[in-house]
C-alpha positions as CSV (number, residue, x, y, z in Angstrom):
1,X,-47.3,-19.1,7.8
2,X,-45.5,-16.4,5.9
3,X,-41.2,-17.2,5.3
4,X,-39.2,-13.8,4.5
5,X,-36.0,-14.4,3.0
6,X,-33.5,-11.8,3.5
7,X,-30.4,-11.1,1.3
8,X,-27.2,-11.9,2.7
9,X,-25.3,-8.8,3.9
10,X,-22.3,-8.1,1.3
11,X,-19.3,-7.7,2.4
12,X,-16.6,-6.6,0.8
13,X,-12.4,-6.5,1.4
14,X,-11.2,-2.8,2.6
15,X,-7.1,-2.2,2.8
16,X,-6.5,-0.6,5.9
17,X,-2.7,1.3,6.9
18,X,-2.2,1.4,10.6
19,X,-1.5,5.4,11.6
20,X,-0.3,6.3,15.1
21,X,-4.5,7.3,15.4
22,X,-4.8,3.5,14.6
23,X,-6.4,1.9,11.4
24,X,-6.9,4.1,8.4
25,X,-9.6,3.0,5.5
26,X,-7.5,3.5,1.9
27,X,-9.6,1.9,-0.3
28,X,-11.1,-1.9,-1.3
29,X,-8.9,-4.5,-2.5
30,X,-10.6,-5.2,-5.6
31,X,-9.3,-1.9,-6.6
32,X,-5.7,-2.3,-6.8
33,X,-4.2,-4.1,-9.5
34,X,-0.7,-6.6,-9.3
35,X,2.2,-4.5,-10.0
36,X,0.3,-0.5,-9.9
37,X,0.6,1.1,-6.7
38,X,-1.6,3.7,-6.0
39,X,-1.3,6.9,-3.6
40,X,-3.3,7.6,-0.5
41,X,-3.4,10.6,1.6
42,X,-3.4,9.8,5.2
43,X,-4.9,12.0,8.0
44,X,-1.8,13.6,9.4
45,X,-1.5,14.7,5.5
46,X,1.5,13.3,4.7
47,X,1.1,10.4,1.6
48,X,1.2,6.5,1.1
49,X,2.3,4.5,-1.4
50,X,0.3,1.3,-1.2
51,X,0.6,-2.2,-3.6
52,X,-0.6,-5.2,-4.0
53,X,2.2,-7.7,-4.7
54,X,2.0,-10.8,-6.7
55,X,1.2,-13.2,-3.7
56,X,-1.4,-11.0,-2.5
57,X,0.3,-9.3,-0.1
58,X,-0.5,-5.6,0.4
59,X,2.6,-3.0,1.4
60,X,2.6,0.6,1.9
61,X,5.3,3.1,2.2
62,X,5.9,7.1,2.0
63,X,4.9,8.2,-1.5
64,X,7.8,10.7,-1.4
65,X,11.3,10.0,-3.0
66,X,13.7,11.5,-0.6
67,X,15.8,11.7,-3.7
68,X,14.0,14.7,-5.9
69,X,11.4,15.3,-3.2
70,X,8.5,14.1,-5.1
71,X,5.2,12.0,-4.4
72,X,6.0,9.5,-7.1
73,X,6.7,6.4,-5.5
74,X,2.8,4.9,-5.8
75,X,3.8,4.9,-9.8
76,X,7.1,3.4,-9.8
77,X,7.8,0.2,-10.9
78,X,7.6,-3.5,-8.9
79,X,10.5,-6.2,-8.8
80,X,12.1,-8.1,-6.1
81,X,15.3,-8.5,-5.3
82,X,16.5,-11.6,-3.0
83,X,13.2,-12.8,-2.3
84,X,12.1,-9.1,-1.3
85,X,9.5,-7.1,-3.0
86,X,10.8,-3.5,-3.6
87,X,9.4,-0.3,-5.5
88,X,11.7,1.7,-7.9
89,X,11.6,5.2,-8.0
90,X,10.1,6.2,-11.3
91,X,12.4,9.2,-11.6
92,X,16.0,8.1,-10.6
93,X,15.0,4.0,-10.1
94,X,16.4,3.6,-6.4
95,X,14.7,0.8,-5.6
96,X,12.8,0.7,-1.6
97,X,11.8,-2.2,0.2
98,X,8.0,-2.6,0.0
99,X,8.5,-4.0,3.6
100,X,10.9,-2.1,5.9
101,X,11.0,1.0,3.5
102,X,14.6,0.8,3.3
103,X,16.2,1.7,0.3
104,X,18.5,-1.0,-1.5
105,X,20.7,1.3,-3.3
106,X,21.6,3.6,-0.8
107,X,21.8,2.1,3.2
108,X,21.5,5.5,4.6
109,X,18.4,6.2,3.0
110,X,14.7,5.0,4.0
111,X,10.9,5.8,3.4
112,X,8.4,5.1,6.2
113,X,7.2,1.6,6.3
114,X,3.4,1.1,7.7
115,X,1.5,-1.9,8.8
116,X,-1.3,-2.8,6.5
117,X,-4.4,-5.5,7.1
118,X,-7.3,-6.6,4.6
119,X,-10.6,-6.2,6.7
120,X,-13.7,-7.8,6.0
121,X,-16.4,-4.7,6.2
122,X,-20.2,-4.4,5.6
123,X,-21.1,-2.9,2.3
């Protein structure tokens, strides 16, 4: 009788953003780090900003400051304010709610928000 053992398929965790063409691949968790956000370029072309906050939780919003016009937003800086995570603006430091997108400092002025998931995918 021969046995053959097989390896256990790897799996890994992959961050997905939900697109209006439905769920988009960005990148695997392991690779973002608490507190760095990093950008992603989605298929319509426009650009995320997507985080991993501190309870694990991943966010992702517009990378673009509507303030100067530029794709900074994945390198600002993380807080919270009220309970809510937020990014600040590395340029100006309006601050945006990793959640809604809505910015704290100014009520008139948002970034998109988009719906993220952790997916368990084959290696």
């Amino acid at each position: 009788m021969t046995t053959t053992a097989y390896a256990p398929a790897r799996t890994v965790q992959r961050v997905e953003i939900r697109t209006a063409a439905g769920w988009y691949p960005v990148c695997d968790l392991g690779l973002l780090t608490h507190g760095r956000g990093v950008a992603a370029l989605l298929p319509d072309g426009t650009q995320a900003a997507v985080f991993l906050g501190r309870t694990g939780d991943t966010y992702a919003i517009g990378n673009r400051d509507p303030f100067t016009g530029a794709y900074v937003l994945s390198r600002g800086l993380l807080g919270s304010a009220g309970g809510r995570p937020f990014v600040a603006s590395p340029l100006l430091k309006q601050r945006f709610d990793l959640a809604t997108g809505r910015c704290l400092d100014d009520e008139e002025v948002a970034v998109a928000a988009y719906a993220t998931r952790v997916a368990e995918v084959a290696a």
